[in-house]
C-alpha positions as CSV (number, residue, x, y, z in Angstrom):
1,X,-25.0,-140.5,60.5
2,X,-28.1,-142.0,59.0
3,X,-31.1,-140.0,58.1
4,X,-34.3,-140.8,59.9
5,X,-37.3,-140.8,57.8
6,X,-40.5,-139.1,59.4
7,X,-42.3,-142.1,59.3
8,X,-40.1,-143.2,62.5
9,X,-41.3,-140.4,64.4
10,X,-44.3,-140.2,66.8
11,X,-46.5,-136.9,66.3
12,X,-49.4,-137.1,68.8
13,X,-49.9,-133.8,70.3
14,X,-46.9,-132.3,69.7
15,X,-45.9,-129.2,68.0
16,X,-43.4,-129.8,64.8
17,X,-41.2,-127.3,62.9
18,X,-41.2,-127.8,59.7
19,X,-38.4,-126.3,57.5
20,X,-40.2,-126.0,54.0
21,X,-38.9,-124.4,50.8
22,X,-42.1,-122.0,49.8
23,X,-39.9,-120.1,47.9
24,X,-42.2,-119.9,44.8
25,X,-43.0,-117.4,42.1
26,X,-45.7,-114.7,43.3
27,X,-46.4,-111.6,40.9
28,X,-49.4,-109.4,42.0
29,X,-50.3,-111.6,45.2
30,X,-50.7,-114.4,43.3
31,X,-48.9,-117.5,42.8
32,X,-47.7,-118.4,39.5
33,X,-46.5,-122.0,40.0
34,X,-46.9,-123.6,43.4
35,X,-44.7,-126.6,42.6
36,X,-42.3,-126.0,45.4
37,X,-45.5,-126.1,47.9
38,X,-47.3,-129.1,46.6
39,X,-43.8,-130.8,46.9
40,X,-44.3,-130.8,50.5
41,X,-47.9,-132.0,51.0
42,X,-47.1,-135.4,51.5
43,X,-45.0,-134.2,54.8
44,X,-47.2,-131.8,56.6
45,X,-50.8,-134.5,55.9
46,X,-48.6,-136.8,57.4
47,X,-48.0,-134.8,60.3
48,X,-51.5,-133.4,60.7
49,X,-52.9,-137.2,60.5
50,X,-50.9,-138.5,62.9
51,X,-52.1,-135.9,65.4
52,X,-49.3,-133.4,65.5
53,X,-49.8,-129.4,64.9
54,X,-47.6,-128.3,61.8
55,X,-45.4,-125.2,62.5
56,X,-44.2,-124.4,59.0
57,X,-41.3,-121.8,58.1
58,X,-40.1,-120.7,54.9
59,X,-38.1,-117.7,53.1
60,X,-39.0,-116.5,50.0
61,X,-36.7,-114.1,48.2
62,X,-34.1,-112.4,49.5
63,X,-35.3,-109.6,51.3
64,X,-33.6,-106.6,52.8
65,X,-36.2,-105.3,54.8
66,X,-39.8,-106.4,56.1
67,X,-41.6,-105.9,52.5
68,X,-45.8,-106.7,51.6
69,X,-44.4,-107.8,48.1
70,X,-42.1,-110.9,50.0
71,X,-45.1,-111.7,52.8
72,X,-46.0,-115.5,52.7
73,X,-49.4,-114.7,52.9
74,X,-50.1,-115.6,49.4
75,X,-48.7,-119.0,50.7
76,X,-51.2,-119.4,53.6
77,X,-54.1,-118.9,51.6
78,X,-52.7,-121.5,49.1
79,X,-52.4,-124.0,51.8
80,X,-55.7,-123.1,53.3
81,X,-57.2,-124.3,50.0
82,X,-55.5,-127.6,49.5
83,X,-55.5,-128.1,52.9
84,X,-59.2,-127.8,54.2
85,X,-58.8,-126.0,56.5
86,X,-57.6,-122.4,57.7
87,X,-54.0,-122.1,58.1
88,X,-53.0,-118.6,59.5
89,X,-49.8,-116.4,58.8
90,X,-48.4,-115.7,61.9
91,X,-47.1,-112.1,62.0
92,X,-43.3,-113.4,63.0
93,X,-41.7,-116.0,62.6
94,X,-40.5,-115.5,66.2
95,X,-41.8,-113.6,69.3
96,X,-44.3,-114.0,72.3
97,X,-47.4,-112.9,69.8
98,X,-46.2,-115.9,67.4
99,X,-45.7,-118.0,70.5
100,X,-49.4,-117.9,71.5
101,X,-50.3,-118.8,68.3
102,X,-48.2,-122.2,67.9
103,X,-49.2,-122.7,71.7
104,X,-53.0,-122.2,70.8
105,X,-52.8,-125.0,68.4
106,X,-54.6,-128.1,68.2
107,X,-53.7,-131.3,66.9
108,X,-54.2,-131.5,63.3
109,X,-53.9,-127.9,63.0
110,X,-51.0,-126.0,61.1
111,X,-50.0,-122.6,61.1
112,X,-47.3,-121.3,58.8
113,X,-44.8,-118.6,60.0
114,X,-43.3,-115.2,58.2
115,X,-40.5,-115.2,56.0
116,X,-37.4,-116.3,57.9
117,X,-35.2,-113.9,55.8
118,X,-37.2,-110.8,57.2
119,X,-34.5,-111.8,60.2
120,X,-31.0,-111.5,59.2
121,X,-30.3,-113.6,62.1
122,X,-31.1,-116.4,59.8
123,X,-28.8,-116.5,57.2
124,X,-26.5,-116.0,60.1
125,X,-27.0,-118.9,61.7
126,X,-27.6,-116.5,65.0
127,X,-27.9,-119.2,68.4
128,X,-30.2,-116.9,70.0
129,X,-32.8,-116.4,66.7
130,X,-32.7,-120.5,66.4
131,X,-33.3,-121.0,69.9
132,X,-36.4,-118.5,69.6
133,X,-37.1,-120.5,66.6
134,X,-37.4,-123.8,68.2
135,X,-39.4,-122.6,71.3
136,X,-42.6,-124.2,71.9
137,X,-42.1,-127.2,69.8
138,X,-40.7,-130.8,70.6
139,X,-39.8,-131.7,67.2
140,X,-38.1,-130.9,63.8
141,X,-39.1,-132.2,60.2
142,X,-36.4,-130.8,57.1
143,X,-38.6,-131.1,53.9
144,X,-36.9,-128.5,52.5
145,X,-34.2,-130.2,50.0
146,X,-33.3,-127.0,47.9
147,X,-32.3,-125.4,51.6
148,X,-30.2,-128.2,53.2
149,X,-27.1,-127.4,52.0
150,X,-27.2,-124.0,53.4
151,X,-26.0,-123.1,57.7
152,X,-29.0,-120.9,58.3
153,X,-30.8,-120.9,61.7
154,X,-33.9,-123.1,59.9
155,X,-32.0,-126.2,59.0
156,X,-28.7,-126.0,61.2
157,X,-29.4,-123.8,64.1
158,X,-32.6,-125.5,65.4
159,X,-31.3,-128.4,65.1
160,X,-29.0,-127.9,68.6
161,X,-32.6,-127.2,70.4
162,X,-34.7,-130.1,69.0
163,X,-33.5,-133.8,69.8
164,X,-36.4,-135.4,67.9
165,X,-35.0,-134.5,64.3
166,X,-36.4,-135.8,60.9
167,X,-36.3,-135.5,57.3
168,X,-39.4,-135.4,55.5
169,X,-40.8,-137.3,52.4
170,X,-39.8,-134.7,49.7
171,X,-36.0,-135.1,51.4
172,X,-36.4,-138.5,51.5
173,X,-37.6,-138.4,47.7
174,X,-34.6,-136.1,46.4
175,X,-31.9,-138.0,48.8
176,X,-33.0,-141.4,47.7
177,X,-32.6,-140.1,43.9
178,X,-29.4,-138.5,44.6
179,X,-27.6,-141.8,45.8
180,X,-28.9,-143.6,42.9
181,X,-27.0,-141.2,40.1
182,X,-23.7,-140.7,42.7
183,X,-24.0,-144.5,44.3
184,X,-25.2,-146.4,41.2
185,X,-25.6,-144.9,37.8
186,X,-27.2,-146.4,35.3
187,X,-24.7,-146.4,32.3
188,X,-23.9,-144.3,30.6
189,X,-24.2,-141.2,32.8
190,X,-23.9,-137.5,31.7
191,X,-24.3,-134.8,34.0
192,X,-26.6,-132.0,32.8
193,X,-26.5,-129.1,35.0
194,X,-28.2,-125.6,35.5
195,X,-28.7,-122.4,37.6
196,X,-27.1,-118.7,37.6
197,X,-25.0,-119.2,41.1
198,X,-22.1,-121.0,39.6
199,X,-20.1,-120.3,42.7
200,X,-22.6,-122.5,44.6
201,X,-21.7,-125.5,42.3
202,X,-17.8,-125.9,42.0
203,X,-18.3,-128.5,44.5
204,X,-20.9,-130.4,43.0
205,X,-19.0,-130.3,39.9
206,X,-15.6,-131.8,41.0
207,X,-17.9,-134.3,42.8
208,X,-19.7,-135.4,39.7
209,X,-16.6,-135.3,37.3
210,X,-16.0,-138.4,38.8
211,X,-19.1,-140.0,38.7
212,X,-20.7,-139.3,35.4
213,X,-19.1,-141.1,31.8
214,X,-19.0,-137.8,30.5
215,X,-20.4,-134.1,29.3
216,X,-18.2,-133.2,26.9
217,X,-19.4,-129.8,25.5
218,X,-19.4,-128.7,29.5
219,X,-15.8,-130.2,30.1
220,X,-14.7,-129.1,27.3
221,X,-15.8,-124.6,26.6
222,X,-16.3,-125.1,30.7
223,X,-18.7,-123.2,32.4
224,X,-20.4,-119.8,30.7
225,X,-22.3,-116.9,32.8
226,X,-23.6,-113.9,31.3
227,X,-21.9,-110.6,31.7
228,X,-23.2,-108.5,34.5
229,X,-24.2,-111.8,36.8
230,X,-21.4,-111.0,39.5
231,X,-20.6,-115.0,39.1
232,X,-17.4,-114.8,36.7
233,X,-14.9,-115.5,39.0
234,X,-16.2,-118.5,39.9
235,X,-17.3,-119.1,36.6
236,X,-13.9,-119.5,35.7
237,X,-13.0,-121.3,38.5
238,X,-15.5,-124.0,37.2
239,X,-14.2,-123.8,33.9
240,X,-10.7,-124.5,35.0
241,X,-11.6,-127.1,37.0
242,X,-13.9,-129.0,33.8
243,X,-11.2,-128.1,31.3
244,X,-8.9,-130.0,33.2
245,X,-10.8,-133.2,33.8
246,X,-11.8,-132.6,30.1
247,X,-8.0,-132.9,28.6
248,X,-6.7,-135.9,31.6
249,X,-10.0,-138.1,30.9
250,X,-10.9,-137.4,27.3
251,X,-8.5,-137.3,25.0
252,X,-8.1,-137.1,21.9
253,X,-11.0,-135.3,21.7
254,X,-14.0,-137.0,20.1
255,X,-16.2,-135.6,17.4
256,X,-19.4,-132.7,17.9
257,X,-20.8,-135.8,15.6
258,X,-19.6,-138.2,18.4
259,X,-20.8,-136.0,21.4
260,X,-23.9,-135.3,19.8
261,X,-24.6,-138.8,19.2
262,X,-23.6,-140.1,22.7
263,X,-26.0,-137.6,24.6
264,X,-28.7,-138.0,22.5
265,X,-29.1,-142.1,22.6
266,X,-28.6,-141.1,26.5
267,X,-31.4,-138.9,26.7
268,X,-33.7,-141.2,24.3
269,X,-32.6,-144.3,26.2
270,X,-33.5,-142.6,30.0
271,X,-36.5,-143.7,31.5
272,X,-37.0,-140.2,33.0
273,X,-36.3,-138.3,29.8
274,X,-38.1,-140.9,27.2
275,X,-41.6,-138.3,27.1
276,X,-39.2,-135.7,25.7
277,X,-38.6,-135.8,22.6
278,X,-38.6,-132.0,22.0
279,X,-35.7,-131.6,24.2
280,X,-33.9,-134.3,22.1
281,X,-34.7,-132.4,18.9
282,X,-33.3,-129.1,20.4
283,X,-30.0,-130.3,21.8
284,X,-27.5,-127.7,19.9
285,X,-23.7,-128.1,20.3
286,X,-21.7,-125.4,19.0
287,X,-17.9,-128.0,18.7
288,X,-15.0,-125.4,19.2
């Protein structure tokens, strides 16, 4: 099924969820890098200039339990300033108090809800918390690309409640991207990959064994996880899986003189990694 971008909606005086990822560093109250937020500007001016009221819904962290320290209130103020104008933290995410407050909104108005996580129903994928979720509005925008791939009532759930359904700039951005390096890589193509959840990747890394020309340190020592991460099955599952395309697609093995060579005229020669010559200057293999 083909995306629809959010320019092919119509907005006029109608409520939109809005599934961002506002997930962002916050030590003290304050934000420390609000990348993640200014990510999704684009989507919610869109919305607010083409006379809809922006319902935005986030997690941040991974909460237990209703906590001050993982409030997205430090979030609200941040959009109230690059915004111009007040948007409120509703106290909920769902419930007849948050209700009124999506209801009472004007076009070109947004209000941003609680931490979705403060409800385990969300991870869940619970029918009756996404159906609370979708009340009161009549559509539903996914900008948030580092949530997609995840079942949770925000970006699956809702989505059985809300037939006018769209995916906002910032997806459209990172989707667009993605087909270019899976779809038509420029050549030669190495994978670089990071993050602590290795089990999250296994997928993503038989998928792009196939895609990319090669990565040989990664295919080679596989997939390392410090001690203590809980992660080492699956670490080793990755490794297994890179080892083996390492010794059916690359043998004999070529030099660290070869390897080190062939990723560094990749990195010089990319377009999006030519401003970086420090990371060029600190590539390090360690050949086993």
């Amino acid at each position: 099924m083909p995306v629809v971008p959010i320019t092919r909606l119509q907005f006029q005086d109608k409520k939109v969820l809005v599934r961002c990822d506002f997930n962002v560093p916050i030590a003290e109250g304050k934000i420390q890098d609000p990348a993640r937020i200014d990510a999704s500007l684009d989507t919610i001016r869109y919305i607010l200039e083409h006379g809809g009221s922006a319902v935005l819904c986030s997690h941040l962290g991974r909460p237990k339990e209703r906590s001050a320290e993982l409030s997205l209130k430090p979030v609200a103020e941040y959009l109230s300033k690059v915004l111009a104008q007040k948007v409120k933290l509703a106290p909920d995410c769902v419930g007849d108090h948050t209700g009124k407050m999506i209801d009472a909104l004007k076009p070109g108005e947004a209000l941003l809800l609680e931490n979705l996580r403060f409800h385990k129903e969300e991870e869940a994928n619970d029918r009756d918390f996404s159906h609370e979720l979708a009340r009161y509005k009549q559509v539903y925008v996914n900008d948030g690309f580092g949530t997609a791939h995840r079942a949770h009532a925000s970006t699956v759930g809702v989505t059985r409640f809300l037939s006018e359904r769209a995916a906002g700039f910032l997806m459209m951005r990172e989707l667009d991207a993605l087909r270019k390096v899976t779809e038509d890589p420029q050549r030669p193509s190495v994978a670089i990959m990071g993050g602590a959840k290795v089990s999250d990747k296994i997928e993503l890394i038989r998928n792009l064994l196939n895609k990319v020309d090669s990565n040989p340190d990664w295919r080679r020592d596989g997939v390392h996880v410090p001690q203590g991460s809980g992660e080492s099955r699956s670490a080793s599952r990755a490794s297994r899986t890179t080892k083996s395309s390492w010794r059916r697609s690359c043998w004999p093995r070529p030099s660290a003189k070869a390897s080190r060579s062939f990723c560094r005229r990749t990195i010089s020669s990319h377009p999006l990694l030519k401003p970086a010559p420090r990371l060029i200057q600190s590539l390090k293999f360690r050949p086993r």
